[in-house]
N, C-alpha and C positions, 0 to 999 in steps of 0.2 A: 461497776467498771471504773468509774470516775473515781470513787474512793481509794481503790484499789494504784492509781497511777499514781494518788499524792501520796499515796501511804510511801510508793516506791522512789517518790522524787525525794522525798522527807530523806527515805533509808542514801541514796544516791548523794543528797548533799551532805550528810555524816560521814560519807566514806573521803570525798574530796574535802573536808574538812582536816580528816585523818592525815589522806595523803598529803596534803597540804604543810603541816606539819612536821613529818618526816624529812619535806623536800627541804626546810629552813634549815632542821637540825643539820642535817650533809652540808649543806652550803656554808657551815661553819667549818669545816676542814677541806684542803685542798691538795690532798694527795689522788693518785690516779684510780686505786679503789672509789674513792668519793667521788669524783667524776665519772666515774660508769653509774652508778647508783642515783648521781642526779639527772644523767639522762634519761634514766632507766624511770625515776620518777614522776620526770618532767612529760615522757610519752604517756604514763597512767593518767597524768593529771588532767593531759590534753584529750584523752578520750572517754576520762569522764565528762570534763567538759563538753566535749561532744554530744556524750549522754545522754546529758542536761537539757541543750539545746531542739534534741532530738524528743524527748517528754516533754518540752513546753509545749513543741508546736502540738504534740496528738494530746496536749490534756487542753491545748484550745481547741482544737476540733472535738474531743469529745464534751466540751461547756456547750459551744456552739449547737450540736447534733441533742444533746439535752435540753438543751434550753427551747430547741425548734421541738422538739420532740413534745413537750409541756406544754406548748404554745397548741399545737394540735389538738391535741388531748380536751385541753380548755372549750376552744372551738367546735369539739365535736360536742363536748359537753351543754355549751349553750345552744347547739342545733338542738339536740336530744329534748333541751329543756321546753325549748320551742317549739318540738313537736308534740309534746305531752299536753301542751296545752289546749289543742285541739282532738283530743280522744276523751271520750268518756271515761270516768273515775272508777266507776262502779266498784265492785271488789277487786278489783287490783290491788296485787301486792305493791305496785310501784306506783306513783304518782307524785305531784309536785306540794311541796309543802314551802312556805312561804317564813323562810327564818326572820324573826323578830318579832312575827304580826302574834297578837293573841286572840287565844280560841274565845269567841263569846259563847257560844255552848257548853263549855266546862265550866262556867260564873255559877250555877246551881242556882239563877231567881228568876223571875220571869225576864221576858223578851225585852219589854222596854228599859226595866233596869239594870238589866246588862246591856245594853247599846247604849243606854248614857254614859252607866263606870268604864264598859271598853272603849271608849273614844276617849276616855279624858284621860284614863292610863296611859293610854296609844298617844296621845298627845306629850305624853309624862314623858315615853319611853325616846321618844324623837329630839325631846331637848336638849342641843348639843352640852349645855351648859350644866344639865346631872351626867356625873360620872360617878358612880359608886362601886368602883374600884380601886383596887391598890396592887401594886406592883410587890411581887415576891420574887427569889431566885432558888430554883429548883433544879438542881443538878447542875449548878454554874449559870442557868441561862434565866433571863428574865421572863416573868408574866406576869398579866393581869388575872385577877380573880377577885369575886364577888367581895364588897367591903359593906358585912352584914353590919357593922353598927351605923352606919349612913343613916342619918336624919329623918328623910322621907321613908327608906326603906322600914324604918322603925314604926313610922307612923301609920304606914299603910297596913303592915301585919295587926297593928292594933286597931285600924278599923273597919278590917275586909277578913282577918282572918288568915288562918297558912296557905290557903288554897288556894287564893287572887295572890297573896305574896310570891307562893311557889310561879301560878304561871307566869309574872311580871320579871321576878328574875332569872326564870328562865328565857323569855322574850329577850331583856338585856344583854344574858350572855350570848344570845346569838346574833344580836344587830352589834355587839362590841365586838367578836368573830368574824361576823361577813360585810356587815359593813359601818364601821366607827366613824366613820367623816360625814356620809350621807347620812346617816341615822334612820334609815327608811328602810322595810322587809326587802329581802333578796329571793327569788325564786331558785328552789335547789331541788332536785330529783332525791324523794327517799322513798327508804323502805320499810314500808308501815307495817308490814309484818314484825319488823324485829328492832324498830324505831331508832333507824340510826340511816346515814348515807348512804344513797343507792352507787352500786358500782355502774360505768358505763355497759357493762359486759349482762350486768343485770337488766337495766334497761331495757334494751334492745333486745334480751330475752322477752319480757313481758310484753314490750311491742309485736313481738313474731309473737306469742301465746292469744294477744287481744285480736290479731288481725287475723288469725285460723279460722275460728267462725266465721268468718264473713267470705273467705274464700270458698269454704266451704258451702256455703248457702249459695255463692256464686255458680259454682261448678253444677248444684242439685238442678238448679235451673236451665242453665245453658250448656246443650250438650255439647257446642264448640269447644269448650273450656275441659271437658272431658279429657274431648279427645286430642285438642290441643298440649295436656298435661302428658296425656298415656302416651304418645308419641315423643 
């Protein structure tokens, strides 16, 4: 909808542009044809301008009603997050995965050896002062993306292998994503079924799927809750 009103303001001030134009050329002659035609002008001009006036104010009310709209959205989303934290995991499709941090479980060597390498990468990964990226423009617009000849990056595949590389720069690219100033993991609702961003809409399915059983067990017990339901 919002793209749609500047697409039309865009079209709107091409046209007063036009008209605009027209009304200079006439005002070069001064016969009584040309004087109807520049008032005749001068009324188009003024009700585009009107036009104008009229699409500023609703493409501010609809910035406004989007922007509050996003605002919501966010807030429900960090409720969501906050209440996922208090539900058991089990196999749930949905639960809270923790962008930036890395898995010490996926290191492939014993426990102690992977809690000393994960803390000192983890420590690697938080330094605001490595950035191993570089800016590119893709499609006109700028991003960051991984700058695999980077120093350390180089170093560490040569002495941990692709697999500590793969997850460290994977780690990066999601603490440079959610969050680049703090350098610390961000708690984000996904979906480990299909390993990517949980929808809100998905959530809150899986919350009603994990809380069925227990309602369930609720009601086998107590027959108030039966018949509080059937009624």
């Amino acid at each position: 909808m919002l793209q749609q009103q500047l697409d039309a303001k865009e079209k709107l001030q091409l046209e007063i542009q036009q008209l605009h134009g027209k009304f200079m050329a006439v005002m070069e002659h001064e016969d009584s044809e040309s004087k109807r035609k520049i008032e005749e002008l001068g009324e188009k001009l003024q009700d585009k301008y009107d036009e104008t006036e009229a699409m500023e104010s609703l493409n501010q009310t609809l910035v406004i009603k989007d922007r509050n709209s996003n605002n919501e959205l966010q807030n429900a989303r960090k409720e969501m997050i906050a209440g996922f934290q208090d539900l058991s995991v089990g196999r749930a499709k949905i639960g809270i995965k923790r962008m930036g941090e890395l898995d010490m479980n996926a290191f492939g060597m014993p426990l102690d050896l992977a809690s000393e390498l994960c803390a000192k990468l983890e420590a690697e990964i938080k330094d605001p002062n490595w950035h191993p990226f570089r800016v590119v423009h893709v499609d006109g617009k700028e991003m960051e993306v991984l700058w695999e000849a980077d120093g350390k990056l180089q170093k560490l595949k040569e002495e941990h292998g692709e697999e500590i590389y793969a997850l460290v720069t994977k780690a990066l690219a999601e603490i440079n994503g959610y969050n680049p100033s703090g350098r610390f993991p961000v708690a984000e609702l996904w979906n480990y079924k299909e390993g990517r961003k949980a929808t809100l809409k998905e959530a809150v399915h899986d919350v009603m799927k994990q809380l069925q059983p227990c309602r369930l067990t609720r009601e086998s017990v107590d027959p108030f809750v039966r018949l509080g339901s059937s009624g």
